[in-house]
N, C-alpha and C positions, 0 to 999 in steps of 0.2 A: 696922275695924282698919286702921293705917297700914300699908304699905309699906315697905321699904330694900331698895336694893339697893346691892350694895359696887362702889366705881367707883373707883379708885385708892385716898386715903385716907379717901376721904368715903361716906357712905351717904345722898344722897339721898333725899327721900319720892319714892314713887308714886301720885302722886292720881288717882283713879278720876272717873267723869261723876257719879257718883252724888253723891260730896262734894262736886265743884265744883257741882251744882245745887243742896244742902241751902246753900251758905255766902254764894253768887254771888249776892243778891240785887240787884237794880235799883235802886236809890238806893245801895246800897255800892257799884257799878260807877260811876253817875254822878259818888259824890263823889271814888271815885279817879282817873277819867280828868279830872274838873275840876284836879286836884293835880296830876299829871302833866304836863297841859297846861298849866298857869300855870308851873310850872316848866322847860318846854321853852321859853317864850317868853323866859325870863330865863338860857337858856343851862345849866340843869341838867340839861338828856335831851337824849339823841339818839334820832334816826328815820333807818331805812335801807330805801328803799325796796324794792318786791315784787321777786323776781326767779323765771324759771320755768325749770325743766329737760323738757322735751318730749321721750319717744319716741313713737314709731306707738300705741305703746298708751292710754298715760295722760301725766300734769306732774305734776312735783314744784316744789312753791312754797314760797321760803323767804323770810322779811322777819324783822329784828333790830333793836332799840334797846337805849337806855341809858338807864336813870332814878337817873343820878349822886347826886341829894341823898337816895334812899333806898337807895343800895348796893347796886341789880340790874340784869343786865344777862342778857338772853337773846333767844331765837329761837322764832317758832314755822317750824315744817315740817307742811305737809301733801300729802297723796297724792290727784289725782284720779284716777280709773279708771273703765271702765266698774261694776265691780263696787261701785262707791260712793267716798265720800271719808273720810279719816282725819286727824284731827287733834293735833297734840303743840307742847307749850309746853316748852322746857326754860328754868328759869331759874336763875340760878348769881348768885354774889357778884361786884358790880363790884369788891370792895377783893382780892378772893384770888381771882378765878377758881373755886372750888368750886364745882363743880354742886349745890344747894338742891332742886330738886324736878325732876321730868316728872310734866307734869300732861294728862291725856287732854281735848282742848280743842275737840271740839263745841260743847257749851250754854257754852262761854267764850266764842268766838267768834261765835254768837249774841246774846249780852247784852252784849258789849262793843260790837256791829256797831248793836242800837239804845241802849245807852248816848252812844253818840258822835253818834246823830240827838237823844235826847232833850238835851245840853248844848247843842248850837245851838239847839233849838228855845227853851232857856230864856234863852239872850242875845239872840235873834234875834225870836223868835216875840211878837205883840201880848202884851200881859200880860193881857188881858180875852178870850185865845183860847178859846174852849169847845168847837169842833169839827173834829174831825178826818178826814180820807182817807184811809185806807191802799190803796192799789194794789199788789194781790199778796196771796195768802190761804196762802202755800207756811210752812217751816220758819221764816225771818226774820221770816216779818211778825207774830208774836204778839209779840218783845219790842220793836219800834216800836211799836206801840200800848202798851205797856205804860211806855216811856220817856216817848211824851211825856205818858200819864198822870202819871207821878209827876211832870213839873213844871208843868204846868199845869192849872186844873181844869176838864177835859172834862165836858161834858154829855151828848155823845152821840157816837158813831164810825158812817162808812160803812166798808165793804169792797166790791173789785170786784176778780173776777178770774174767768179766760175762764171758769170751768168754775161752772155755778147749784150743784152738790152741795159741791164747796169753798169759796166764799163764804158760805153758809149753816149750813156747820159750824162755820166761824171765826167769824160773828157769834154763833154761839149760845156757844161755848167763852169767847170773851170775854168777851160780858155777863153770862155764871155768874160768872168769873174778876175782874171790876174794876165790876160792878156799876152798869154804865151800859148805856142802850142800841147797839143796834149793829146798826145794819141794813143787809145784802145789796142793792148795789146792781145794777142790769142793766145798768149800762155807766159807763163812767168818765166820762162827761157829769154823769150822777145823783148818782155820789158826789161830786165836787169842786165842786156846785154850792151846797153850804150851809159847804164847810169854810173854815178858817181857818190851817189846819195839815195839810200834805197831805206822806204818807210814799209814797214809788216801792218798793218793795222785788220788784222783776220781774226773769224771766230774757229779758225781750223783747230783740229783736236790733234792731228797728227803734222810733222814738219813740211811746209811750203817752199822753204829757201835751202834749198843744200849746198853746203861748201864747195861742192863742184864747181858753181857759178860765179864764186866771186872771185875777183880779180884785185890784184896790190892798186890801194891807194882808194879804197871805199872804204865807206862810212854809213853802218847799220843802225837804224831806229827803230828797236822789235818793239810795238806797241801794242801790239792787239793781246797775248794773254797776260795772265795775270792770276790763274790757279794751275795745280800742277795735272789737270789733263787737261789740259794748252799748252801744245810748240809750236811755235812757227818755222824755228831756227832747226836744221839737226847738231849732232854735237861737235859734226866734223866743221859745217859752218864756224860753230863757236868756239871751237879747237885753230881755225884760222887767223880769231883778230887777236895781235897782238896786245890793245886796249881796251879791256871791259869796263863800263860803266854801268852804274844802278841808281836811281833815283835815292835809296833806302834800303842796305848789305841788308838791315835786320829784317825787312817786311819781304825781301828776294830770297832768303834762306825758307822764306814758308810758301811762297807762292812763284820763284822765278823758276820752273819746269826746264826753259832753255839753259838754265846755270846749274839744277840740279841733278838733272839725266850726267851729262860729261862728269857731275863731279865723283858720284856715286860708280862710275864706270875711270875712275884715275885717269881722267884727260886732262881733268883742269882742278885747281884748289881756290878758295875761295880767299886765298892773300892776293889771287890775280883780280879780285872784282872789288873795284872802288866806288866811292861815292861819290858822284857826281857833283854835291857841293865842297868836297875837296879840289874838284879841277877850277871850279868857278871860284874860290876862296882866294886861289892860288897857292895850295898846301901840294898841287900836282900840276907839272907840267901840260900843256897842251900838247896836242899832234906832234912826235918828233919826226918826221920824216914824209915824205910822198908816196912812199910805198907802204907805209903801214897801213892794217886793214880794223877800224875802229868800229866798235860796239855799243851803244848805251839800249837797257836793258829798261824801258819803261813798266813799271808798274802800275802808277796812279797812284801818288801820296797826301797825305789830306797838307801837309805844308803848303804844297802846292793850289791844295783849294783856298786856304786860309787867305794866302797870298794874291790869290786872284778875287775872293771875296772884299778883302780890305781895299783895291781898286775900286769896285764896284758901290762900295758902303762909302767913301770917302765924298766920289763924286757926288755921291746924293744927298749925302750927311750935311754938307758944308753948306 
C-alpha cells in the first residue's frame, strides 16, 4: 500500500525498499540512465556534484540534478555513521517545485551504481565480450555483474575478494541467479586473466588492479572509489587505456583519486577524460578498435539517481 504524507499542499508518496526492488529492474535502470544521459549531453539535465558535511561522528552527502525534458528535479541525501548508512531520494516537479515522492534509496543506489558500469560497458566494451571480473564480492558487486550481463552475453564470470567464504558465496548466489558460471578466484591475477570486461567495485584504499595485468581489447568499470583515499586502479593501469570515461569531469576533478594521482604525476591531462553522456549523445565515438583498452571511471551521480527515481515514481504514480 502507498504512502502520503501532507507537506504544504501536496502529498507526496513514500516509497519503501521493498517497491523500489519489486519495480527497479536492471534493463529499466539501464534504459533510463541511457535517456537521461543522451539528454544531458544535448543540454536537457543538469548534474551537481557530491558534496559532504563531516562531524567527529559520521557525513552527511548530498548530490542534486535536473532531468529538464522529463520535468524532475531532486536530491539524494545520505547519512554515513558508524551505526550504518541511510539513504533518501527526494524528487519534486521541475515545472512547480512540488515534492512527488521520498523514496527509501539503498537498492536504488545499488542498481543505478552498476546500471551506469553496464552502459559504458555496452558503448565501450568489444561486442564479442563473453567474460567477465568482478573484484569485490561486498553489497555493489551483484548488480555489476548483473549490468554487464544484461548487455552483453557473458559466458562465464570470476569473483575475487580478500575473504575465500565471501567470494564463494557470491559465485554460487550468482550462478543460481543469471545462470552462468561463476567461479571464486584466489587472487585478482586468476580472475582478470581470462576477462574481457573487468568490474573494481572494492573498498581498497591503496591500487588492486595494475597495468601489468591488462591486456589490449578490455574494458574497465572502476566502481568501488569515489574519494581521493580510494584507488583501485594504479596510474600505470590508467596510463594504459587509451579511452577514459567519467560519469561527471566536474564531480572526478574532486573525488576521481584514480584520474588525479597520474594527472598530478604528468601521465595523463584531463582533455583525455570524457563524459560519458557525450559518448551515449553521440557528441564521441564508441570503441574504435579491438585492441583498444577502455576505462569508465564511475563515481555515483545523483543524475543518475534522479533517473532511476522517476522509474520507480512513474510506475506507482500512474
Amino acid at each position: 500500500m502507498l504512502e502520503r504524507v501532507a507537506l504544504g499542499d501536496g502529498q507526496p508518496l513514500v516509497i519503501r525498499e521493498a517497491q523500489v526492488r519489486e519495480i527497479l529492474t536492471m534493463p529499466r535502470a539501464i534504459d533510463a540512465l541511457e535517456s537521461a544521459f543522451r539528454d544531458w549531453a544535448h543540454g536537457r539535465a543538469t548534474n551537481q556534484p557530491r558534496q559532504r558535511v563531516h562531524t567527529p561522528q559520521g557525513t552527511l552527502h548530498l548530490m542534486g540534478a535536473a532531468w529538464h525534458s522529463k520535468g524532475y528535479i531532486g536530491y539524494k541525501a545520505y547519512f554515513s555513521f558508524p551505526t550504518g548508512t541511510r539513504f533518501h531520494v527526494a524528487l519534486a516537479s521541475a515545472h512547480t517545485g512540488e515534492l512527488l515522492a521520498l523514496i527509501e534509496a539503498d537498492w536504488l543506489g545499488r542498481i543505478r551504481t552498476g546500471a551506469a558500469s553496464g552502459l559504458a560497458t555496452k558503448y565501450l566494451a568489444r561486442a564479442d565480450a563473453a567474460t567477465v571480473a568482478i573484484l569485490g564480492a561486498g553489497a555493489q558487486a551483484e548488480t555489476q555483474l548483473q549490468a554487464v550481463c544484461a548487455v552483453r552475453s557473458i559466458q562465464q564470470a570470476f569473483v575475487f575478494s580478500r575473504t575465500p567464504e565471501t567470494r564463494a558465496a557470491f559465485a554460487e548466489r550468482m550462478h543460481a541467479q543469471l545462470g552462468i558460471p561463476v567461479h571464486p578466484a584466489e587472487s585478482v591475477e586468476q580472475a582478470v586473466a581470462e576477462a574481457e570486461v573487468i568490474c573494481t567495485i572494492t573498498t581498497a584504499r591503496e591500487p588492486i588492479l595494475p597495468g601489468a595485468l591488462l591486456k589490449p581489447g578490455m574494458h574497465l568499470n572502476a566502481a568501488g572509489a569515489n574519494s581521493l583515499a580510494r584507488r583501485e586502479l594504479d596510474a600505470f593501469a590508467v596510463g594504459r587505456c587509451e579511452r577514459i570515461f567519467v560519469d561527471d569531469v566536474a564531480q572526478a576533478r574532486l573525488e576521481a583519486a584514480e584520474l588525479i594521482a597520474p594527472i598530478e604525476m604528468r601521465k595523463l591531462s584531463w582533455e583525455r577524460v570524457h563524459p560519458l553522456a557525450h559518448l551515449i549523445g553521440g557528441l564521441l565515438p564508441p570503441r574504435q578498435s579491438a585492441e583498444e583498452i577502455t576505462l569508465f571511471k564511475s563515481l555515483g551521480i545523483a543524475l543518475e539517481d534522479i533517473a532511476a527515481a522517476a522509474v520507480v515514481y512513474e510506475a506507482l504514480a500512474c
